[in-house]
C-alpha positions in Angstrom: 99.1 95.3 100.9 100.2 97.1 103.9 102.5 94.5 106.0 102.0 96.4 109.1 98.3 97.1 109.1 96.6 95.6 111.8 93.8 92.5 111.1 90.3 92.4 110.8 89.7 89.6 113.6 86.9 87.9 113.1 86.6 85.0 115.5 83.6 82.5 115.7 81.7 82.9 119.0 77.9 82.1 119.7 75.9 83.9 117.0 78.4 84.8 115.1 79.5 84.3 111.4 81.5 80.6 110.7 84.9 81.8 109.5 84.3 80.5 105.9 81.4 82.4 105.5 82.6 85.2 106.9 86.3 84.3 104.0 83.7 83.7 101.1 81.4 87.1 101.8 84.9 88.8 102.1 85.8 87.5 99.0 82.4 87.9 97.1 82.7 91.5 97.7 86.5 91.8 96.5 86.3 89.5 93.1 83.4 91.4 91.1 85.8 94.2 91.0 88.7 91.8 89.7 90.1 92.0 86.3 92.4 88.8 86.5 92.0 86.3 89.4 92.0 87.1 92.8 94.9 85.3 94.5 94.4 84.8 98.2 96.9 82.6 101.1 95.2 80.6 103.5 97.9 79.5 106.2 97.7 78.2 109.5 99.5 75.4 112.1 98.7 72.2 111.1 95.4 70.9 112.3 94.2 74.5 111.8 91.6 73.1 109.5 92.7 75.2 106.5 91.9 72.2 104.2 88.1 72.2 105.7 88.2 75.8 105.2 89.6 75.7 102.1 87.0 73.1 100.7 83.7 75.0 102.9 84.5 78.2 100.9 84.5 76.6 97.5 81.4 75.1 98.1 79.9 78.5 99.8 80.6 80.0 97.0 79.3 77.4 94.1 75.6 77.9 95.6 75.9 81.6 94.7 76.0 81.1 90.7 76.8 85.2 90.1 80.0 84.8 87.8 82.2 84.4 91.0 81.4 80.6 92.1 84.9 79.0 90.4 87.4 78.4 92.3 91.0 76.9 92.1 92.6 75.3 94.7 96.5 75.0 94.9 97.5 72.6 97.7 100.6 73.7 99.8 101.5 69.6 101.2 102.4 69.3 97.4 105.2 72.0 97.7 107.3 69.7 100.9 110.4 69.9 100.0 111.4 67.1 101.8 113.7 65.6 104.4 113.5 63.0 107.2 113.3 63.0 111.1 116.8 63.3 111.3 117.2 65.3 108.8 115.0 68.2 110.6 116.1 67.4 113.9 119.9 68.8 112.8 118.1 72.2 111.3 117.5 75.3 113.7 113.6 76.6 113.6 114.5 79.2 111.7 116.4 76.7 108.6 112.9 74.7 109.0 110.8 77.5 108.4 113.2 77.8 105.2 113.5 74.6 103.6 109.9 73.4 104.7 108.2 74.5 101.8 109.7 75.0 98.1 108.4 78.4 97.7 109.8 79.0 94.6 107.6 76.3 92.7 104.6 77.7 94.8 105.8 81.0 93.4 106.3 79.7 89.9 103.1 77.8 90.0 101.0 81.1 91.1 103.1 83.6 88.2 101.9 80.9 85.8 97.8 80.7 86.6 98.0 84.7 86.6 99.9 85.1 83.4 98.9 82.1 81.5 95.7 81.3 83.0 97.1 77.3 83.5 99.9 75.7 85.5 101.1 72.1 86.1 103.2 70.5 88.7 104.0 67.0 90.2 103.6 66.8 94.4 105.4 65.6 96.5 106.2 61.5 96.8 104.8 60.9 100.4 105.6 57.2 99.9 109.0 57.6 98.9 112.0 56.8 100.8 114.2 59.4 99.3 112.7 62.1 101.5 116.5 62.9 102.0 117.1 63.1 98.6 118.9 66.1 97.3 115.8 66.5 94.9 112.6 66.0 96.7 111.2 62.9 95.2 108.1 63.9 93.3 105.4 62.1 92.0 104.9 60.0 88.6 101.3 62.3 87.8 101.3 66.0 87.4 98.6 68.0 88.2 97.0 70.5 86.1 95.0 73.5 87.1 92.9 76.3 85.3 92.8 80.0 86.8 89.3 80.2 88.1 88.2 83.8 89.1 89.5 82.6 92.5 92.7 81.0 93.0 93.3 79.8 96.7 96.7 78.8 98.1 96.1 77.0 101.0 98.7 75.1 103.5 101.2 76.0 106.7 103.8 78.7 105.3 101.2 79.8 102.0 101.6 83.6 103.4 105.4 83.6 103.4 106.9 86.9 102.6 108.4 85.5 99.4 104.7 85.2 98.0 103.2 88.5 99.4 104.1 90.1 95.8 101.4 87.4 94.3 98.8 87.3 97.3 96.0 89.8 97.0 94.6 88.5 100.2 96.6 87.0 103.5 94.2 84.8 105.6 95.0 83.5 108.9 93.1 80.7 110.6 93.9 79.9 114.2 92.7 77.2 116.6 93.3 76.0 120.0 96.2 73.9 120.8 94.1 71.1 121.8 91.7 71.2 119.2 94.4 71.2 116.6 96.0 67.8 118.3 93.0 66.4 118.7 92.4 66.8 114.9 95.6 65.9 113.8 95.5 62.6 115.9 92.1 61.8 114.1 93.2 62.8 110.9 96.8 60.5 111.0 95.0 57.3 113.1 97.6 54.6 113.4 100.1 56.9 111.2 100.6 59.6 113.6 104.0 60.5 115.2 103.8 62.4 118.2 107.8 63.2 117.1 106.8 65.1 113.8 104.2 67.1 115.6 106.4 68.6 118.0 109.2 69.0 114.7 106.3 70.9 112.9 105.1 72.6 116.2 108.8 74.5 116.6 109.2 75.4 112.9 105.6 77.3 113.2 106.1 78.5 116.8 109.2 80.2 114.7 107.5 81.5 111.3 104.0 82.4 113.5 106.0 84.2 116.0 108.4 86.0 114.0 108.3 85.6 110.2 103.9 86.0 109.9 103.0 86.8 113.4 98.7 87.7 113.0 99.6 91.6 112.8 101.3 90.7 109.0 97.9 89.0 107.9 94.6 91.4 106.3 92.1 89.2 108.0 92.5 86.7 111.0 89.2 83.8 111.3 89.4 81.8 114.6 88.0 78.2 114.2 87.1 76.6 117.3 
């Protein structure tokens, strides 16, 4: 992939293509051609809907039984790496952008379903109380996934530079501001933290801005 090249935008607008149709056509036409699996990033600020998009794709593609409909689905919340409110509030943008994510066992875990066809890992704890830990706490049940002819990567930071080397195909969803909060807020009910929005909001102002602004993606989907 060409870092530099510029995206092919393709934004939903009245008559138009939903973005995970437009994704799953894109990707029907690149996986027939495949001889191992076609590994592609979805990434996006949080309340994106990646996850939706994720999920709309998969099921696009089961209703089209041609040898392409199998798809695995590596979740990138599994990869925090941990560390509490006050833990992030002492790190610069740039040092969350770093430590958000443990990369390397997203690496690992994508080197593993392209060589060996199966990986496992244990996700993140989100009930622990160790989030400070200096191992993230992890939890007791591993999960287990088969290479399927499509393997998508799919969370905030997926497209990080450290995984371009492993990411056939770098998707980009945006959203407005105030649709993203909005979601977010219904997502999290009662559990959301206005404080951890705004922590999350600076680290991706940071990576979107500077690290994976759209121009480093191949294709760019707006969701409205």
């Amino acid at each position: 992939m060409d870092p530099e090249r510029r995206p092919a935008v393709a934004a939903t607008s009245a008559g138009g293509r939903p973005p995970a149709e437009v994704l799953a056509i894109r990707l029907r036409q690149a996986l027939p051609a495949r001889q191992g699996p076609l590994v592609v990033g979805v990434d996006g600020r949080s309340g994106a809907g990646k996850s939706t998009l994720t999920a709309q794709v998969a099921a696009y593609l089961a209703r089209h039984p041609d040898g392409v409909g199998r798809v695995t689905v590596v979740e990138g919340d599994d990869f925090y790496a941990g560390g509490s409110a006050g833990t992030w509030d002492a790190r610069t943008a740039p040092e969350r952008v770093d430590l958000v994510i443990d990369w390397h066992r997203q690496r690992d875990v994508l080197e593993r379903l392209r060589a060996d066809g199966v990986a496992r890992w244990r996700g993140f704890d989100w009930d622990s109380e160790h989030w400070d830990a200096e191992v993230a706490p992890l939890t007791a049940s591993a999960t287990t996934a088969v290479a399927a002819p499509l393997i998508l990567l799919e969370g905030a930071y997926s497209c990080r530079p450290e995984l371009h080397p492993l990411l056939d195909l770098r998707v980009l969803l945006t959203a407005p501001g105030e649709v993203r909060l909005r979601r977010l807020v219904q997502r999290d009910g009662d559990d959301h933290d206005a404080g951890w929005t705004a922590r999350w909001s600076a680290a991706e102002d940071h990576y979107f801005g500077s690290v994976m602004p759209p121009e480093r993606f191949d294709l760019v989907l707006g969701a409205g």
